[in-house]
C-alpha positions as CSV (number, residue, x, y, z in Angstrom):
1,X,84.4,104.0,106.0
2,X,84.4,103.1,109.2
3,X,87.9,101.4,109.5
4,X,89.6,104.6,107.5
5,X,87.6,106.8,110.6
6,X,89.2,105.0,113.3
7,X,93.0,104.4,111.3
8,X,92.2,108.8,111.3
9,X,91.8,108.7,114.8
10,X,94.9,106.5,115.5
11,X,96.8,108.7,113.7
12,X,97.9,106.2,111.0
13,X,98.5,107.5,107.3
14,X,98.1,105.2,104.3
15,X,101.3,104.2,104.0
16,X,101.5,103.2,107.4
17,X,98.9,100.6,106.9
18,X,100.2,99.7,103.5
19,X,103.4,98.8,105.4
20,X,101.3,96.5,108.1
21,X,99.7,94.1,105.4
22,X,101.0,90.5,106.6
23,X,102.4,88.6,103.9
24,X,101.8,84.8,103.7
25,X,104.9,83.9,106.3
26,X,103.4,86.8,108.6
27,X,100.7,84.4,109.3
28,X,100.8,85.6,113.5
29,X,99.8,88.9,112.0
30,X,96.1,90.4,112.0
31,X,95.0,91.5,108.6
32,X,95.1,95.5,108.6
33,X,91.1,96.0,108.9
34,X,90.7,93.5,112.2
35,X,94.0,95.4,113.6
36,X,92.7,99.0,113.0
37,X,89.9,97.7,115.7
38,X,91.5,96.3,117.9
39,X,93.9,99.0,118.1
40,X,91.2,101.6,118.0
41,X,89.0,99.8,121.0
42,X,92.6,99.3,123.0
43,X,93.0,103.0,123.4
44,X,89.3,104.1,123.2
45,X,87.8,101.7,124.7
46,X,84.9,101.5,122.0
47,X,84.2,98.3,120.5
48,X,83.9,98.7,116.9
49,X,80.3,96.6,116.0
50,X,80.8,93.2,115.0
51,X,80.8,92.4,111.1
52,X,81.2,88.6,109.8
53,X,84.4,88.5,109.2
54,X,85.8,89.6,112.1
55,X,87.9,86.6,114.2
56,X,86.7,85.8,117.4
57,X,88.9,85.7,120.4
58,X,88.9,81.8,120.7
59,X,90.0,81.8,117.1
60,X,92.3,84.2,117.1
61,X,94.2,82.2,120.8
62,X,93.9,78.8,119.1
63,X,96.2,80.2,116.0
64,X,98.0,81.8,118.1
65,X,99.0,78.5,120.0
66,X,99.5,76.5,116.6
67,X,101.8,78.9,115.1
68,X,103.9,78.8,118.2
69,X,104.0,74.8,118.0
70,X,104.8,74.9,114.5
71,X,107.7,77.5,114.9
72,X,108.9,74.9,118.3
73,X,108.9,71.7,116.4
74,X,110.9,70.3,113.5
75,X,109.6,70.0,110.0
76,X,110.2,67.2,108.2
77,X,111.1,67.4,104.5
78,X,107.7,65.8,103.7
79,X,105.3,68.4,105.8
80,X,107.0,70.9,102.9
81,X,104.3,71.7,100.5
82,X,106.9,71.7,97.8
């Protein structure tokens, strides 16, 4: 309830956030509840309270940084899963 409050807020409509669901090659991408909050405390400046599966900062950096190494380097044909 409290994600729908704060997607309210930011002005977002369902399909909007229907639209912003990251698919498997969207990995970068934040799923739709964790991006609600951060968008919500960007322009409010109210942190949202922690739940358990939200992705700490450090996490959240150190994907950030192996995504863009994978996306730098060349795959080999045997790093493909099929």
């Amino acid at each position: 309830m409290e994600d729908i409050r704060m997607a309210k807020e930011l002005g977002m409509s369902p399909k909007s956030l229907l639209k912003n669901v990251p698919t498997p090659s969207q990995r970068w991408k934040l799923p739709v509840k964790l991006w609600i909050r951060e968008l919500h405390e960007k322009r409010f400046g109210k942190k949202a309270s922690n739940h358990p599966d939200e992705v700490p900062n450090h996490i959240r950096e150190q994907n950030l940084e192996r995504d863009s190494a994978l996306s730098s380097s060349i795959i080999e044909d045997e790093q493909f899963p099929f």
